[in-house]
BAVOBA-272465 format. One line per field, with one value per residue: residue number from 1; y, x, z of N, C-alpha, C, CB in turn. Coordinates in Angstrom, 3 decimals. Glycine has a CB too. Layout:
N
pos	NUM ...
nnorth	Y ...
neast	X ...
nup	Z ...
canorth	Y ...
caeast	X ...
caup	Z ...
cnorth	Y ...
ceast	X ...
cup	Z ...
cbnorth	Y ...
cbeast	X ...
cbup	Z ...
This chain:
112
pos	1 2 3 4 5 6 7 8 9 10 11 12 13 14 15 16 17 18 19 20 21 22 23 24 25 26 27 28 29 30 31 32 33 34 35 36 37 38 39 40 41 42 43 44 45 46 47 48 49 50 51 52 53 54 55 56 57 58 59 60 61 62 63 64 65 66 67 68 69 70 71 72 73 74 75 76 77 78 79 80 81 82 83 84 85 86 87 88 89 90 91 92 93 94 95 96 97 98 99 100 101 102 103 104 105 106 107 108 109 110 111 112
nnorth	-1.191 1.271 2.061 2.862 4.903 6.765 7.135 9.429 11.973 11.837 11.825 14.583 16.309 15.641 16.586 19.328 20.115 20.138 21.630 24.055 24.615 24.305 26.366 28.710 28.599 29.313 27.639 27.012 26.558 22.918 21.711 22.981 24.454 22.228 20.489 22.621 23.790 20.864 20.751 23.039 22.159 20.082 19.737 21.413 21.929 18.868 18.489 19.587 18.705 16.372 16.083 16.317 13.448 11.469 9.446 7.766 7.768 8.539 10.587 12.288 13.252 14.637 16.200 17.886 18.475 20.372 22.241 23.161 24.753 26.563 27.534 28.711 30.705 32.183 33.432 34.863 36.657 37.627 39.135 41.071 42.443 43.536 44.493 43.717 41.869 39.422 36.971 34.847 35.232 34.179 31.450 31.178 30.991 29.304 27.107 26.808 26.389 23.771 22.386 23.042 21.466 19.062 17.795 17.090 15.187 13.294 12.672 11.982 9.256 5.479 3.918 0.595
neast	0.808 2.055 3.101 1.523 0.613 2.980 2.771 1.163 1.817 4.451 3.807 2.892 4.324 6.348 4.941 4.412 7.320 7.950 6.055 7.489 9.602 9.087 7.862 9.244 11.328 11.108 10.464 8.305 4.363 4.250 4.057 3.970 1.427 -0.485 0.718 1.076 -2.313 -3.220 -1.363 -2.782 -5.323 -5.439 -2.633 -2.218 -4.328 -5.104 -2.593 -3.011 -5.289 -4.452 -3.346 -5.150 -6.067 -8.110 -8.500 -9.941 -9.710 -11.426 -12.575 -10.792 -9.657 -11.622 -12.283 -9.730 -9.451 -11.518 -10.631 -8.062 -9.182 -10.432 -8.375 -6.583 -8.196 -8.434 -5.977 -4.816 -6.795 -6.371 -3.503 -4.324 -6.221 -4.484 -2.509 -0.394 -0.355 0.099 0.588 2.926 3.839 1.996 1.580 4.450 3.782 1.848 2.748 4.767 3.303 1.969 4.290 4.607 2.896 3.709 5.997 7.153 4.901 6.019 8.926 8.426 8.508 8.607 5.892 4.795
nup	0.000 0.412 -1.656 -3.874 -2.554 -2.595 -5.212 -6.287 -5.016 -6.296 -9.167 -9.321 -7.898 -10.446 -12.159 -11.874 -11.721 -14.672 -15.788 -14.513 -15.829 -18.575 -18.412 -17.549 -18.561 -21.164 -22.924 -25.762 -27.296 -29.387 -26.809 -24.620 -23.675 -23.201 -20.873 -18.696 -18.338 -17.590 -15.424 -14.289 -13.349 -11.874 -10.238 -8.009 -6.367 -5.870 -4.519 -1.805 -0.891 -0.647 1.663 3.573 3.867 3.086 1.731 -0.058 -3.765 -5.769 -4.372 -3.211 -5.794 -7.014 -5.279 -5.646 -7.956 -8.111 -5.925 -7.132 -9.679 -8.675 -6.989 -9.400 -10.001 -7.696 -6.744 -9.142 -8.873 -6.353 -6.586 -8.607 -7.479 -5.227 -6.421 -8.299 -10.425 -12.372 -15.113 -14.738 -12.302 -10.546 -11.512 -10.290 -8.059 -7.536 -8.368 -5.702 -3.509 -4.525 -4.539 -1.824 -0.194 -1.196 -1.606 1.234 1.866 0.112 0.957 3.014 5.864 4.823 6.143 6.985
canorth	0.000 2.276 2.601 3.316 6.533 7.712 7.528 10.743 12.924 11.908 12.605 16.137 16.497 15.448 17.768 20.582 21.149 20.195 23.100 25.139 24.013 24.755 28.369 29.412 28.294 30.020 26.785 27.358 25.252 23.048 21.130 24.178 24.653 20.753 20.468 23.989 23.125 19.814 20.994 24.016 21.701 18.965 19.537 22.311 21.291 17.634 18.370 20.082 17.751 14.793 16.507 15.456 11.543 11.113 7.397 7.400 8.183 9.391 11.923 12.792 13.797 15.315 17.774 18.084 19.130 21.243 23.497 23.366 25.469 27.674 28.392 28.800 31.675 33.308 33.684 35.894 37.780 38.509 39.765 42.122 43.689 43.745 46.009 43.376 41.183 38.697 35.598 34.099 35.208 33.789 30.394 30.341 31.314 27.918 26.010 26.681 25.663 22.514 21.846 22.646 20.535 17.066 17.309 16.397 13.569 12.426 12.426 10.865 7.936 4.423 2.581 -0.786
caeast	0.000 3.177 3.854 0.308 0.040 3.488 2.325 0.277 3.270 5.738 3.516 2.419 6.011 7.043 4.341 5.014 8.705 7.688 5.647 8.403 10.890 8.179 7.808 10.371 12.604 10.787 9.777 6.479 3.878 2.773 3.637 3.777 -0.056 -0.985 1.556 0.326 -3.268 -3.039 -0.956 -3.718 -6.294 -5.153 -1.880 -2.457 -5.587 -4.710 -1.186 -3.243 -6.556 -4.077 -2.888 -6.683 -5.568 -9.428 -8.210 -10.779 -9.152 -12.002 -13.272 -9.334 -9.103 -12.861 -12.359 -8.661 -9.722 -12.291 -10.107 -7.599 -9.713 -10.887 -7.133 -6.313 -8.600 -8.283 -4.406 -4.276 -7.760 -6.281 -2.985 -5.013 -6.554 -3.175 -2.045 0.756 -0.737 1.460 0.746 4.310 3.972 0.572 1.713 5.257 2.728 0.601 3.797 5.457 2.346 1.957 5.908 4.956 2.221 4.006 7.361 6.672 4.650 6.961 9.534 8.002 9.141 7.546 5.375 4.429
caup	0.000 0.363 -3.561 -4.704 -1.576 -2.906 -6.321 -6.501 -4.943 -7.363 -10.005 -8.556 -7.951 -11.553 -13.318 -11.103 -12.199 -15.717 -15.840 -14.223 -17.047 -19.203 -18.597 -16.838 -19.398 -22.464 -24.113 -26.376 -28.139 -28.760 -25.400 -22.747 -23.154 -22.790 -19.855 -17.831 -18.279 -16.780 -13.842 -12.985 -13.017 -11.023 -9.139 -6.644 -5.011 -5.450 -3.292 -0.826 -0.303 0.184 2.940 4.811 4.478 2.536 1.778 -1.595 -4.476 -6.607 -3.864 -3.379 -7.370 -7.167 -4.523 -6.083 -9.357 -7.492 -5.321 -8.261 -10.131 -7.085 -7.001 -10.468 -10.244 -6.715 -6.978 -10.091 -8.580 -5.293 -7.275 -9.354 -6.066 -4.878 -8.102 -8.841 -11.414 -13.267 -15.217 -14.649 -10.179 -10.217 -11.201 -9.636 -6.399 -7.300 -7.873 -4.738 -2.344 -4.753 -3.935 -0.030 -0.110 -2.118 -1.046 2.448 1.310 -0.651 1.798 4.957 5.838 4.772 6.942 6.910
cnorth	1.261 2.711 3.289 5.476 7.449 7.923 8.850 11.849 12.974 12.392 14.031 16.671 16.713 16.985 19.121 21.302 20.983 21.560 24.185 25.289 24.768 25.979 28.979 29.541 28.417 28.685 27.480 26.235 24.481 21.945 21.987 24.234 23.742 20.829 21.586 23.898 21.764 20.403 22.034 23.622 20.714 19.315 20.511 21.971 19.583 17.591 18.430 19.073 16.052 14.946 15.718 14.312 11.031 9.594 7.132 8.558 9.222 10.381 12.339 14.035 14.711 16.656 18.369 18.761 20.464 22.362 23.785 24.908 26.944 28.623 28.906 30.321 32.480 33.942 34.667 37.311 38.596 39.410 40.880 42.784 44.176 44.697 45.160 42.050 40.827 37.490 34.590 34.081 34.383 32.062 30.298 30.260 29.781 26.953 25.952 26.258 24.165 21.792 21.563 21.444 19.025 17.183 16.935 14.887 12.169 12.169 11.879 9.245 6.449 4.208 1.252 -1.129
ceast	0.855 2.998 2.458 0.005 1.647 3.630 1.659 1.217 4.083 5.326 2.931 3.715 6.629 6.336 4.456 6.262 8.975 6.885 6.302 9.152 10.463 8.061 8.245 11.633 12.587 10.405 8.269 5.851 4.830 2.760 3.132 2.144 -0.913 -0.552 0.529 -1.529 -3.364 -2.297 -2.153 -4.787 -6.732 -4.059 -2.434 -3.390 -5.271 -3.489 -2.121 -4.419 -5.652 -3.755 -4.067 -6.597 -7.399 -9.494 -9.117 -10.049 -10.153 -12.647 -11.727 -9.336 -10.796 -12.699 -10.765 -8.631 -10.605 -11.692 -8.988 -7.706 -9.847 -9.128 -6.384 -6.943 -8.480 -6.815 -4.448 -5.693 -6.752 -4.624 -3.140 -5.229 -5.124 -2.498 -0.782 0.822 0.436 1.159 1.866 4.384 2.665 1.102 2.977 4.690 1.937 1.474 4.760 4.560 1.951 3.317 5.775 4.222 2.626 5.337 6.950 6.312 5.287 8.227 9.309 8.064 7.761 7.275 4.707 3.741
cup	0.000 -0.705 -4.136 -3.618 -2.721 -4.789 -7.096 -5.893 -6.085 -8.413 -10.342 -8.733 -9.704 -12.632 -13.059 -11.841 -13.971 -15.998 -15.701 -15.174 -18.254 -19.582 -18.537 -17.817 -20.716 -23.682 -25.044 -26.841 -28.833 -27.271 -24.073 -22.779 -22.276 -20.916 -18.043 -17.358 -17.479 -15.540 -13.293 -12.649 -12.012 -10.103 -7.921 -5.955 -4.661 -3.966 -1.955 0.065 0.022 1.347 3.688 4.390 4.061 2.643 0.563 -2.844 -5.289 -5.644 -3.296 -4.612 -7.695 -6.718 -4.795 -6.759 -9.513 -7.527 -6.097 -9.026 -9.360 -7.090 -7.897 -10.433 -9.439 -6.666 -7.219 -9.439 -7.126 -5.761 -7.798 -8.098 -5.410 -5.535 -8.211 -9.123 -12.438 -14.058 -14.353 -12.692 -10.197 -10.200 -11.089 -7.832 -6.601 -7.884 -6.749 -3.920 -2.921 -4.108 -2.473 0.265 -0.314 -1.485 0.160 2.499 1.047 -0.293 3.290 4.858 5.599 6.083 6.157 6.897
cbnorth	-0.005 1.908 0.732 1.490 6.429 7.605 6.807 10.694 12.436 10.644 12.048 16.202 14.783 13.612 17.695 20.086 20.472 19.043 23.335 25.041 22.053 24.507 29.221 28.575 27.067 31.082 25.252 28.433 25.592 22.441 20.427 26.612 24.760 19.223 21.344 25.543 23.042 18.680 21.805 25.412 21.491 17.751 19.786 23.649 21.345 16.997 20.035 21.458 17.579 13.912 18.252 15.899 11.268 11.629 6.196 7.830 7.179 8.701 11.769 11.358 11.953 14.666 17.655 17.417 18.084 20.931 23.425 22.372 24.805 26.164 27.958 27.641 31.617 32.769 33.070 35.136 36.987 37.476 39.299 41.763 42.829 42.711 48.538 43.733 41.888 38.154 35.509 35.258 37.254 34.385 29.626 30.972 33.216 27.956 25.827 27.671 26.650 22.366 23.118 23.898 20.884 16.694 18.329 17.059 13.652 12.830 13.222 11.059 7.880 3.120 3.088 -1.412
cbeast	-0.921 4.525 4.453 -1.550 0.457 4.701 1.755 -1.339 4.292 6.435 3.126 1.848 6.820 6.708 2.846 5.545 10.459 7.152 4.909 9.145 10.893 7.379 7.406 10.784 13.043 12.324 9.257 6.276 2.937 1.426 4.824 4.634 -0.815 0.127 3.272 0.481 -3.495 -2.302 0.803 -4.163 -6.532 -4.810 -0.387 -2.719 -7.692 -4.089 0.253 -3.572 -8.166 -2.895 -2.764 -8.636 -4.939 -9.633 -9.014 -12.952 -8.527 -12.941 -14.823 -8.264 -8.609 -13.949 -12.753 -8.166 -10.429 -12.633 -9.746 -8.202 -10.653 -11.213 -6.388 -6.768 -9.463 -8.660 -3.590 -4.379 -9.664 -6.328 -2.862 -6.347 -7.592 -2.524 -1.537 1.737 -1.792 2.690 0.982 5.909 3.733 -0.849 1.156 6.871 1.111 -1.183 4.575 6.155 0.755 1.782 7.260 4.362 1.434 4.127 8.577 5.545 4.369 7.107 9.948 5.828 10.085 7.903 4.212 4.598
cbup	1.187 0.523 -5.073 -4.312 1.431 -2.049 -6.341 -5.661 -3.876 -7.780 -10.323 -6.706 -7.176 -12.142 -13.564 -9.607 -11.216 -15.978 -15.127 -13.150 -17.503 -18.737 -18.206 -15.472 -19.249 -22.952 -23.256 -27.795 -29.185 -30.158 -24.938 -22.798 -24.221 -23.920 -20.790 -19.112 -19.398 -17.506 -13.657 -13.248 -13.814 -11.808 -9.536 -6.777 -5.800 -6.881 -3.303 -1.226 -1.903 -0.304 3.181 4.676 7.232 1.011 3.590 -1.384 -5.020 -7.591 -2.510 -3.865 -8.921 -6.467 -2.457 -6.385 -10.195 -6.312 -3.826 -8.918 -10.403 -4.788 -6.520 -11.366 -10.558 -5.278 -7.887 -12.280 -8.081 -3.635 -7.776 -10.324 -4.485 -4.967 -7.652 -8.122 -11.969 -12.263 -16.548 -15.674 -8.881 -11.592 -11.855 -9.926 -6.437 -8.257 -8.780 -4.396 -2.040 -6.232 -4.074 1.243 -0.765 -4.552 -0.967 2.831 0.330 -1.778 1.695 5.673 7.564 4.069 7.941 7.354
């Protein structure tokens, strides 16, 4: 049961700094869109709702994909009110709380 929990970190983890690579590093189409998309839909809320230890996968990746979204959009809003609106801060802001969120994870020690 170990390999299947740290399954969903690593790949949080993996798409995370794919995305970073991604943008950060001036790639363009046509992968960066695919890539970026998939991470704002799924990683960030996923990292965060594993945190509450649900134990069901499909209401894990439900309310994942959920608050995902939720954060995809409050980020760049509360930015704007802020007056220092960015694409590029918005999501290295919703890849560093995916990172706080999975690394951990993905470093705690097996159990048995």
């Amino acid at each position: 049961m170990s390999s299947p929990s740290r399954l969903w970190p690593a790949l949080i983890v993996a798409s995370t700094f794919a995305t970073g690579i991604l943008v950060f590093g001036g790639f363009g189409a046509p992968l960066r869109p695919v890539v970026v998309l998939a991470f704002l839909l799924v990683c960030p809320g996923l990292a965060l709702v594993r945190l509450l230890r649900i134990g069901e996968a499909v209401t894990e990746l439900t309310l994942g994909v959920a608050l995902s979204v939720a954060l995809a959009v409050v980020v760049p809003v509360a930015m704007l009110y802020a007056g220092d609106w960015s694409p590029k801060q918005s999501l290295a802001l919703l890849i560093a709380a995916t990172l706080a969120a999975s690394v951990p994870e993905l470093l705690r020690p097996r159990t048995a």
